[in-house]
KESE-341434 format. One record per atom (N, C-alpha, C): x, y, z. Coordinates in steps of 0.05 Angstrom, whole numbers, padded with zeros to 5 digits, always signed. Each point is the difference from the previous one (the first is absolute). Layout:
BEGIN
XYZ...
***
This chain:
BEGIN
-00585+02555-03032+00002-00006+00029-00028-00003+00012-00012+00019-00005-00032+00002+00011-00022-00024-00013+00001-00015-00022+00002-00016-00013+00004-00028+00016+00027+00002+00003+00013-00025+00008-00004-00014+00043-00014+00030+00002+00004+00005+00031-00037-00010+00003-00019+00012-00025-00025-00011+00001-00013-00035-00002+00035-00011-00017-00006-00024+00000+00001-00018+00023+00027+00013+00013+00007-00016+00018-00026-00003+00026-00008+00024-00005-00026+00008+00023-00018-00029-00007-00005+00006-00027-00030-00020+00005+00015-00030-00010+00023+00001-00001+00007-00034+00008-00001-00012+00025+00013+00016+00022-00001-00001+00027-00022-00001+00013-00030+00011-00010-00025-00001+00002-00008-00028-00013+00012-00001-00011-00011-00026-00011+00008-00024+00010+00026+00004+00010+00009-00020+00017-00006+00003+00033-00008+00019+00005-00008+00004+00029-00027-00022-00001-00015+00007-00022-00031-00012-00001+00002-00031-00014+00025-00010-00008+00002-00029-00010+00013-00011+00035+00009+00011+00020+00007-00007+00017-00021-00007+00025-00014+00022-00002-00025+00005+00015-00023-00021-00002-00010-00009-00030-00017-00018-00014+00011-00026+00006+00030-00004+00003+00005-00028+00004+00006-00008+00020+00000+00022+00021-00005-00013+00037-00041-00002-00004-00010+00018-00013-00029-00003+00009-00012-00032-00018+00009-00006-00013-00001-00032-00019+00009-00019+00020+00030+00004+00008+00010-00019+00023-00018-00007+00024-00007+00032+00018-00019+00001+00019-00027-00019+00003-00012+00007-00032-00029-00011-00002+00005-00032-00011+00018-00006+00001+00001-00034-00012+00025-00009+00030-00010+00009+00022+00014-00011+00024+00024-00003+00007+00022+00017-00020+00023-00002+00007+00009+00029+00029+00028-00009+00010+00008+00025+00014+00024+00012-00005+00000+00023+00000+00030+00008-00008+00018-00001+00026+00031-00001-00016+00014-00010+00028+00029+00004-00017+00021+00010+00013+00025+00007+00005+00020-00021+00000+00017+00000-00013+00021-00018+00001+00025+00010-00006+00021-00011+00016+00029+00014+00004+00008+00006-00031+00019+00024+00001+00007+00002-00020+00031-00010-00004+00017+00004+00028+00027-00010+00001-00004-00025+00009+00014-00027-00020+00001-00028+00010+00028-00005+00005-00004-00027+00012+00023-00009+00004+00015-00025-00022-00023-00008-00007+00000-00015-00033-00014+00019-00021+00011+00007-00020-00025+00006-00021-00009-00024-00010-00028+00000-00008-00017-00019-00009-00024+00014-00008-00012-00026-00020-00026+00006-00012-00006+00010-00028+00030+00001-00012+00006+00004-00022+00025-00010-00013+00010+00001-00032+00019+00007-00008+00020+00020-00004+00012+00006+00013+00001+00029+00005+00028+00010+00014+00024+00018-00008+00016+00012+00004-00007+00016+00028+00001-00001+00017-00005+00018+00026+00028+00024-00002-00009+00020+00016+00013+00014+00018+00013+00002+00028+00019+00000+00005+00010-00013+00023+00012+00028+00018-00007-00011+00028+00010+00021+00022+00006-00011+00018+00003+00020+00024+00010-00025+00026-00008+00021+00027-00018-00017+00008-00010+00006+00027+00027+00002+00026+00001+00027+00009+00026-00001+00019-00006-00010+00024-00022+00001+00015-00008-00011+00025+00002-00022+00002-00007-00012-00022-00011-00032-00002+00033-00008-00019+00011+00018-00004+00032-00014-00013-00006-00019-00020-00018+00006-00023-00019-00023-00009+00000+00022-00033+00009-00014-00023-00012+00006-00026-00026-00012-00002-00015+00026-00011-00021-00009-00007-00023+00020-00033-00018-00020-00004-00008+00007-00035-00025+00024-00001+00001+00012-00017-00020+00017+00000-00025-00018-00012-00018-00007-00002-00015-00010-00005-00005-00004-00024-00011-00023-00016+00000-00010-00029-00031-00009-00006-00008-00006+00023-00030-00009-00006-00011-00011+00033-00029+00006+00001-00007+00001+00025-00008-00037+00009+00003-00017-00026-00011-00016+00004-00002-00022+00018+00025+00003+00005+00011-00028+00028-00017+00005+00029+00008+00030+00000-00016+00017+00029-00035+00000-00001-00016+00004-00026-00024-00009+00000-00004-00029+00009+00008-00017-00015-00004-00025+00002+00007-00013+00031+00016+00012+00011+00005-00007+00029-00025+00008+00015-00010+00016-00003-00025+00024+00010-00028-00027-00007+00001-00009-00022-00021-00029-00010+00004-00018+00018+00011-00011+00006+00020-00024+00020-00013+00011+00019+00016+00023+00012-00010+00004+00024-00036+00017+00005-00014-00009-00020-00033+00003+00004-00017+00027-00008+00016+00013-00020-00011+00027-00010-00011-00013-00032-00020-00005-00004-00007-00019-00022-00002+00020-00026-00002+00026+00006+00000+00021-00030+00008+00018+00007+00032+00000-00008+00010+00024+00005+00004+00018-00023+00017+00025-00001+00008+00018-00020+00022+00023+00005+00014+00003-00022+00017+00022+00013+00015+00016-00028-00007+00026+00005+00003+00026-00021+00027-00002+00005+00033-00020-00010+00014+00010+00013+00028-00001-00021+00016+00021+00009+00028+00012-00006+00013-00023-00005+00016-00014-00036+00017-00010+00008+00029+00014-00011+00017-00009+00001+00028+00007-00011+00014-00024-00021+00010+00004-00018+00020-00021-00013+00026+00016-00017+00014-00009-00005+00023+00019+00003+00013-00014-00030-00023+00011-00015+00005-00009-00030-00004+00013-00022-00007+00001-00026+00005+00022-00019-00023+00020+00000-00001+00030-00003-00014+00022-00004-00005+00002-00037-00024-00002+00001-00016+00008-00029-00026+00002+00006-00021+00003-00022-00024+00013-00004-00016-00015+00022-00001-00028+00005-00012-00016+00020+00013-00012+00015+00023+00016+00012+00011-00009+00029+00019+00025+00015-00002-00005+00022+00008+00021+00025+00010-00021+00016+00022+00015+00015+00014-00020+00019-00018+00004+00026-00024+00021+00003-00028-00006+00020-00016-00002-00015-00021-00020+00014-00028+00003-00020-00017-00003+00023-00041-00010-00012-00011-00008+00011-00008-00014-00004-00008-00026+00019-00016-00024-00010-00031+00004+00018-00019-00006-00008-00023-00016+00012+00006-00024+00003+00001-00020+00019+00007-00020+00001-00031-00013+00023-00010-00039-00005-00019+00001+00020+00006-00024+00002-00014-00018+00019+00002-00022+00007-00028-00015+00012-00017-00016-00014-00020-00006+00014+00000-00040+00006-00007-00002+00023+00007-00032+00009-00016-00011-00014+00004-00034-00006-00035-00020-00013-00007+00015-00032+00023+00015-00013+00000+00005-00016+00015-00012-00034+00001+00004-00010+00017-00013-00026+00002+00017-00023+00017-00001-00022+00008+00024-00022-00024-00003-00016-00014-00018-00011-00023+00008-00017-00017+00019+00025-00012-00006+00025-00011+00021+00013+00006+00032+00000+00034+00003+00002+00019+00014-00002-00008+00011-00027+00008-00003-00023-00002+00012-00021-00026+00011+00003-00025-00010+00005-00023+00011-00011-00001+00026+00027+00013-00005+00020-00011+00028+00037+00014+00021-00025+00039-00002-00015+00005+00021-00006-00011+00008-00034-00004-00014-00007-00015+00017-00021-00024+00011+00012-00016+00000+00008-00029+00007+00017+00015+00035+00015+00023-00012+00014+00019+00023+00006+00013+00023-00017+00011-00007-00017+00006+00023-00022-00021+00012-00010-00024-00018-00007-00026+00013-00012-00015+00023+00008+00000-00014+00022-00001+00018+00025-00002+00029+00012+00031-00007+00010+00011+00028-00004+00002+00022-00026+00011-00014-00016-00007+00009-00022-00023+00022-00013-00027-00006+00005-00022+00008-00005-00003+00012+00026+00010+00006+00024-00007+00011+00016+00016+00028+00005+00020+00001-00015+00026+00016+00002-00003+00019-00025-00008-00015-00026+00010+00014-00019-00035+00001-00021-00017-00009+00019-00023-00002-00017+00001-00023-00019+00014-00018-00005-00013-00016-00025+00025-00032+00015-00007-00020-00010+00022-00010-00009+00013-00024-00033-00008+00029-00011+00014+00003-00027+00017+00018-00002+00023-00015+00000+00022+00021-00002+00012+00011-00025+00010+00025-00004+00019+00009-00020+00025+00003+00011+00007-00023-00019+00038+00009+00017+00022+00001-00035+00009+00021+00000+00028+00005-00016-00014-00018-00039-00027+00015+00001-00011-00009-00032-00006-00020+00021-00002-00016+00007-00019-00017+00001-00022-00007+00024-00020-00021-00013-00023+00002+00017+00000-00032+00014+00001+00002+00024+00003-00024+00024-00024+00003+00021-00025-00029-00010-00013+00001+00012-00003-00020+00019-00007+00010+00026+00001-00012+00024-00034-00013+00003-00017+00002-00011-00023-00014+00008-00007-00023-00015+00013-00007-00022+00002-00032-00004+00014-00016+00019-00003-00022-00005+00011-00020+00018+00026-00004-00018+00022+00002+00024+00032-00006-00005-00003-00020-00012+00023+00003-00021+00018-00023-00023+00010-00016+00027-00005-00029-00015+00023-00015+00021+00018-00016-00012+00012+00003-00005+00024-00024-00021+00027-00011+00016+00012-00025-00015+00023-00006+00019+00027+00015-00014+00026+00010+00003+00015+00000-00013-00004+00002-00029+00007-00028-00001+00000-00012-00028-00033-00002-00024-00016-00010+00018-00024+00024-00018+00005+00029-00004+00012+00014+00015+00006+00023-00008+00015+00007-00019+00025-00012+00000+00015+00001-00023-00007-00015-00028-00025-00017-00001-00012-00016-00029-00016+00020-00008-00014+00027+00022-00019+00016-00013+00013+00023-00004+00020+00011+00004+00008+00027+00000+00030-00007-00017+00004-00027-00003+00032-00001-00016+00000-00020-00019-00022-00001-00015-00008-00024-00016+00017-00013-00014+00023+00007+00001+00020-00010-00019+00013-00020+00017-00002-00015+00023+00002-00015+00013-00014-00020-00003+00000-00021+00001-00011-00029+00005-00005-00018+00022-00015-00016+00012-00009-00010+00024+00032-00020+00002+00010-00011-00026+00012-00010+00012+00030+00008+00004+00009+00022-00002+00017+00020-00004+00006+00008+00032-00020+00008+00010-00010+00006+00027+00003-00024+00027+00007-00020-00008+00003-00024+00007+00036-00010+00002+00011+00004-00027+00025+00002-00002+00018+00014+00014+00010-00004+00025+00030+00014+00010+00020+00006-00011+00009-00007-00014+00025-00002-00017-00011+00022-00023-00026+00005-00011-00015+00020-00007+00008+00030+00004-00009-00004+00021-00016+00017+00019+00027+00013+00011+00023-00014+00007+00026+00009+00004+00012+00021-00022+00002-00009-00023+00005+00011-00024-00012+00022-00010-00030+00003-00002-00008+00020+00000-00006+00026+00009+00004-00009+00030+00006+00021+00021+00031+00016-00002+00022-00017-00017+00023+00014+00000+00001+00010-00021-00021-00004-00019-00011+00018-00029-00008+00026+00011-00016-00003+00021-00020+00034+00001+00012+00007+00021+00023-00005+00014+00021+00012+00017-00001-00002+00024-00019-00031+00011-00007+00008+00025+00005-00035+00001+00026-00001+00013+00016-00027+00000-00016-00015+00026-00015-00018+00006-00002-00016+00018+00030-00012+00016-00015-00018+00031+00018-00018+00012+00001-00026-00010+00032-00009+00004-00002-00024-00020-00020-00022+00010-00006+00004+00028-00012-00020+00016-00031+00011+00000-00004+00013-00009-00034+00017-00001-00021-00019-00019-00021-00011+00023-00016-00028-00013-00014+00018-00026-00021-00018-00002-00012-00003-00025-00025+00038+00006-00009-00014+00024-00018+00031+00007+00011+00027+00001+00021-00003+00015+00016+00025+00002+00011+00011-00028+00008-00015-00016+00009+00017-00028-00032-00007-00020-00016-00009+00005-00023+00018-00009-00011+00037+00013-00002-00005+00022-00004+00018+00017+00025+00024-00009+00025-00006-00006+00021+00018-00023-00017+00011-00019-00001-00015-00020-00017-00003-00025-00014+00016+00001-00024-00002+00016-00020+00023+00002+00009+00026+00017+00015+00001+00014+00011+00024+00006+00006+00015-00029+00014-00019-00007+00025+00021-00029-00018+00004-00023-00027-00016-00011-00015+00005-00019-00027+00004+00003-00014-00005+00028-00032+00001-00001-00007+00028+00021+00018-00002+00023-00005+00015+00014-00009+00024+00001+00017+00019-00018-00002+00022-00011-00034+00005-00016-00007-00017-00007-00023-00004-00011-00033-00007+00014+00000-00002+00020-00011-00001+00018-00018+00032+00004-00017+00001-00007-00005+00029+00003-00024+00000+00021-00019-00022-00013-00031+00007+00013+00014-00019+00029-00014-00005+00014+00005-00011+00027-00001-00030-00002+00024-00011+00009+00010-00028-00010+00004-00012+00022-00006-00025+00013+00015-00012+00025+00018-00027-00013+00023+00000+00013+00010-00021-00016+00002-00014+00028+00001-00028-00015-00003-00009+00026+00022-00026-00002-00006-00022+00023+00024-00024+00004+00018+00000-00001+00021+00019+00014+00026+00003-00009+00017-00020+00015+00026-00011-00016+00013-00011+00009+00002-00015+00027+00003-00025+00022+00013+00009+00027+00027+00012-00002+00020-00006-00023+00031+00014+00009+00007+00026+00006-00031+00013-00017+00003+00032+00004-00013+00020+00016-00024-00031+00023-00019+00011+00015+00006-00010+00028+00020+00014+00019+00003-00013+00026-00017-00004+00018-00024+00018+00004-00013+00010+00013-00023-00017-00005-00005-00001-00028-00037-00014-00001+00000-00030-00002-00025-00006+00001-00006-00029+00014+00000-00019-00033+00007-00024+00006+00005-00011-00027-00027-00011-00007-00004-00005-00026-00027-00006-00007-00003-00037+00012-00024-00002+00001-00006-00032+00005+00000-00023-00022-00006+00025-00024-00016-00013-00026+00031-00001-00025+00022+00018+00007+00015-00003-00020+00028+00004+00012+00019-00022-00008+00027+00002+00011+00015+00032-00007+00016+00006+00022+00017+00018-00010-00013+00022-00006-00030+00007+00007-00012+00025-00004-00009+00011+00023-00008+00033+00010-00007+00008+00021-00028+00020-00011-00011-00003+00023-00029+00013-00002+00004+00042+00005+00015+00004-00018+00004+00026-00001-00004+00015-00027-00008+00023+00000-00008+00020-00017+00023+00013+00005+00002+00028-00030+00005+00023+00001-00021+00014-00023-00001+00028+00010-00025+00013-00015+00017+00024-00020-00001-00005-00018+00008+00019-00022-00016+00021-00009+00006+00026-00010-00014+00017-00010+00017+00020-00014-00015+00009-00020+00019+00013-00018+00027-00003+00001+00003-00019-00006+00027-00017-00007+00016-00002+00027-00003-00001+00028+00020+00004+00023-00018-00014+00018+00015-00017+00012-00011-00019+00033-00017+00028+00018-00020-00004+00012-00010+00017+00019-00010-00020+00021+00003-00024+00003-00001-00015+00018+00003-00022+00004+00005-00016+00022+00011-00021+00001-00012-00018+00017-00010-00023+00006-00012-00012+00028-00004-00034-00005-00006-00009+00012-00003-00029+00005-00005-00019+00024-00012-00027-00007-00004-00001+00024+00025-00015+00016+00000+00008+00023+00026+00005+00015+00007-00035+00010+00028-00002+00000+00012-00027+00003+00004+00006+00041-00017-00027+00011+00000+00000+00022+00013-00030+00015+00011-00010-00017+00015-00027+00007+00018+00009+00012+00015-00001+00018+00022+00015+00022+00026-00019-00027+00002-00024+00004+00014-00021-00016+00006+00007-00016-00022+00010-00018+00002+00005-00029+00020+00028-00002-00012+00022+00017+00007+00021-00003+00035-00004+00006+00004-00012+00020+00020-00007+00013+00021+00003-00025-00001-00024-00011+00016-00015-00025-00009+00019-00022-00015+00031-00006-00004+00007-00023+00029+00028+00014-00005+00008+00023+00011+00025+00010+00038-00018-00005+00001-00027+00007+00035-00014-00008+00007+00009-00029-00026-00008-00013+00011+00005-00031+00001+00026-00007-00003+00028+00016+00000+00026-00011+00025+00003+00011+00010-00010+00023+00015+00006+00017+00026-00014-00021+00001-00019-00006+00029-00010-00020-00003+00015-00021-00025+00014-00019+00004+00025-00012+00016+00014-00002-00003+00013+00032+00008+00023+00010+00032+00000+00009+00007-00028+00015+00020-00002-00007+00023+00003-00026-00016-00009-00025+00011-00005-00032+00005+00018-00002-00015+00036+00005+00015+00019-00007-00039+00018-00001-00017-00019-00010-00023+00026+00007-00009+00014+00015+00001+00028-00007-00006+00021+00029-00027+00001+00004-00021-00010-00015-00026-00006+00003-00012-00014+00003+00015-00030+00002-00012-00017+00019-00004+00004+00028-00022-00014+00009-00006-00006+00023+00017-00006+00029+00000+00008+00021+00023-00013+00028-00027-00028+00004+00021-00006+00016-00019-00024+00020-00016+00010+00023-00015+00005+00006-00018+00013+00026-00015-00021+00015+00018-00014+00020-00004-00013+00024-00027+00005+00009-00002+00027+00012-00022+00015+00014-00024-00009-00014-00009+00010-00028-00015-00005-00011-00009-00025-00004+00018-00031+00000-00007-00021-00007-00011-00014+00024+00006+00009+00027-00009+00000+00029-00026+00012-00002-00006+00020-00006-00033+00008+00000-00023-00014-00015+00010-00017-00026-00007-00016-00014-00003-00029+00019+00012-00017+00011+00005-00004+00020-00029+00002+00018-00005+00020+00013-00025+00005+00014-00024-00006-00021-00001+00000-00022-00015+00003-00019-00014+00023-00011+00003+00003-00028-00011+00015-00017-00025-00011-00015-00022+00008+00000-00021-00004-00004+00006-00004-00041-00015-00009-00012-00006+00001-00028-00007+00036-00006+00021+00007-00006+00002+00029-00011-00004+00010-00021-00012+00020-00008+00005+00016-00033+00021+00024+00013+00009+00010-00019+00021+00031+00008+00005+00009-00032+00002+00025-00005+00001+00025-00012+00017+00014-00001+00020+00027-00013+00006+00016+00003-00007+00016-00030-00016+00019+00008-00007+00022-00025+00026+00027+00007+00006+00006-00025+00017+00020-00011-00013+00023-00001-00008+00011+00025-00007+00032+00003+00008+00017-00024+00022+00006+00010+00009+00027-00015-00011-00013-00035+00013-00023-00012-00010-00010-00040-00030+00004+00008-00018-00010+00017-00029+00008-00006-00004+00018-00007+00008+00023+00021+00002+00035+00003-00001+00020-00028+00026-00020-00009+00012+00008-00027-00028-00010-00025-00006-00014+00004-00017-00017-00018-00034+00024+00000+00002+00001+00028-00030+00010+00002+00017+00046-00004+00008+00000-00003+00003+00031-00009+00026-00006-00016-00002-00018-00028+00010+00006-00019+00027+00019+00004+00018-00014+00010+00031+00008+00005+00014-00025-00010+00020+00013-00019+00030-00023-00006+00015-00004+00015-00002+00017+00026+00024-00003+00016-00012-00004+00032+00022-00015+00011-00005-00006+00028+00006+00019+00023+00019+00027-00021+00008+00021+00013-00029+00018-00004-00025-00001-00013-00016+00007-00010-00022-00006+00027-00004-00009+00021-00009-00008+00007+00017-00002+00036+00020+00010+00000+00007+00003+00020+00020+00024+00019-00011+00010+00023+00004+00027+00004+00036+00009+00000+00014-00028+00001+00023+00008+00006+00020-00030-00006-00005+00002-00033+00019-00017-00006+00026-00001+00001+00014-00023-00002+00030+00000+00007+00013+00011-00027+00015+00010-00007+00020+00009-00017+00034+00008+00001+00009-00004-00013+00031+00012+00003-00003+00032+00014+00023-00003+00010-00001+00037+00011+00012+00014-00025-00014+00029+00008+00008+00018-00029+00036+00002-00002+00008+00000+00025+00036-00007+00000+00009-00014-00008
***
């Protein structure tokens, strides 16, 4: 007990001071911190199962929050050019080693910005903190060693899966009818209607991902699977978005942000007939939001870093209950 009560001490220290280091990073590169609702009236800003309640005054259901992102980005629009926010979300989905139905995100938003800019502010960010928190940023995590002062892997998907699953072929990766089949080999059945990107982006979930140890950004994902980010100029059907892997698990996500009111318009219809079909994690339609777009959204980058998996990463914990003062669990009843 005395043991287990010393760990928890200097995790909490550790995360007090990975919290502390990444408002003083935010501060000195001109961003401001800033508050955003946690009960909506749409959830948005993610994929994501919400929690649902109902405001009695207002005679009004409404979501516990899923991601801060719609409410930042309104805050851009309306002339706060670098914002940030340490903040609480909820999703009301499965409990294991890297998930809690609360977590924390770092999440930021800077205007006149774009995801290659983006990638390099948050690696500079993890490094960062990192070496400011824990002394180094070379990490030891669970046997292994993850170093943060090289410059991030960047690969797409499917480079990912030619280097980490070699038993694949370029043109294999190309094949739908493939790519269908094999996914119902390793148990992880695609949609019948899921293009050519999206069941790569499978693919490397079910065989590269896991493998991902040193710090990886994958980047271009899909538009079918990216509502939010801005479509590339240079390649059909692709979006200018990252996610950042590390020791085998997403610790972040960002891109540069889709500001076409139009576009967004007709991407939020197609989550919305999703959601109709029967998925509880697609997207609603959010009016509000496509009106603020509307006023205009400047050329954006945006972020959300995975507090608590850093946490875990930088004091060597397997668990997300490892790292937090008051995880959710079954009652002892």
């Amino acid at each position: 007990l005395d043991l287990r009560k010393t760990k928890m001490q200097r995790n909490l220290t550790f995360r007090h001071k990975v919290c502390k280091c990444a408002r003083d990073y935010f501060d000195e590169n001109g961003f401001t911190e800033v508050e955003t609702p946690m009960l909506h009236p749409i959830p948005g800003g993610a994929n994501a199962k919400p929690f649902i309640t109902h405001h009695n005054a207002l005679d009004m259901d409404m979501y516990l929050r899923i991601a801060p992102e719609l409410y930042l980005k309104r805050l851009v629009v309306g002339g706060f050019e670098r914002v940030f926010e340490l903040n609480r979300s909820f999703r009301n989905e499965g409990v294991d080693v890297r998930h809690n139905p609360e977590f924390t995100m770092m999440e930021f938003y800077a205007a006149y910005k774009e995801y290659h800019w983006l990638m390099d502010y948050t690696e500079k960010l993890l490094r960062t903190v990192a070496e400011k928190t824990i002394g180094t940023a070379v990490i030891q995590y669970q046997g292994h060693t993850i170093d943060l002062t090289k410059p991030f892997d960047r690969l797409t998907a499917k480079e990912a899966v030619l280097k980490y699953a070699p038993q694949y072929t370029p043109e294999q990766l190309e094949d739908k009818d493939f790519m269908q089949e094999e996914l119902k080999r390793l148990g992880e059945p695609a949609k019948a209607d899921a293009g050519v990107g999206a069941l790569q982006m499978a693919i490397f979930e079910a065989v590269a991902e896991s493998k991902l140890i040193q710090p990886t950004y994958i980047i271009d994902y899909p538009v079918e699977i990216s509502p939010l980010a801005r479509a590339s100029d240079k390649v059909p059907g692709i979006t200018e978005r990252f996610e950042l892997f590390m020791a085998g698990r997403e610790t972040a996500n960002g891109f540069s942000e889709l500001n076409d009111p139009q576009d967004q318009a007709a991407r939020f219809m197609a989550q919305a007939k999703l959601k109709a079909s029967g998925d509880d994690e697609a997207m609603y339609y959010d009016a509000d939001y496509v009106r603020a777009l509307e006023y205009g959204l400047p050329p954006t980058g945006g972020c959300g870093v995975g507090l608590d998996r850093f946490v875990m990463l930088l004091t060597d914990s397997p668990s997300i209950r490892d790292v937090l003062l008051f995880p959710h669990m079954r009652p002892e009843a």
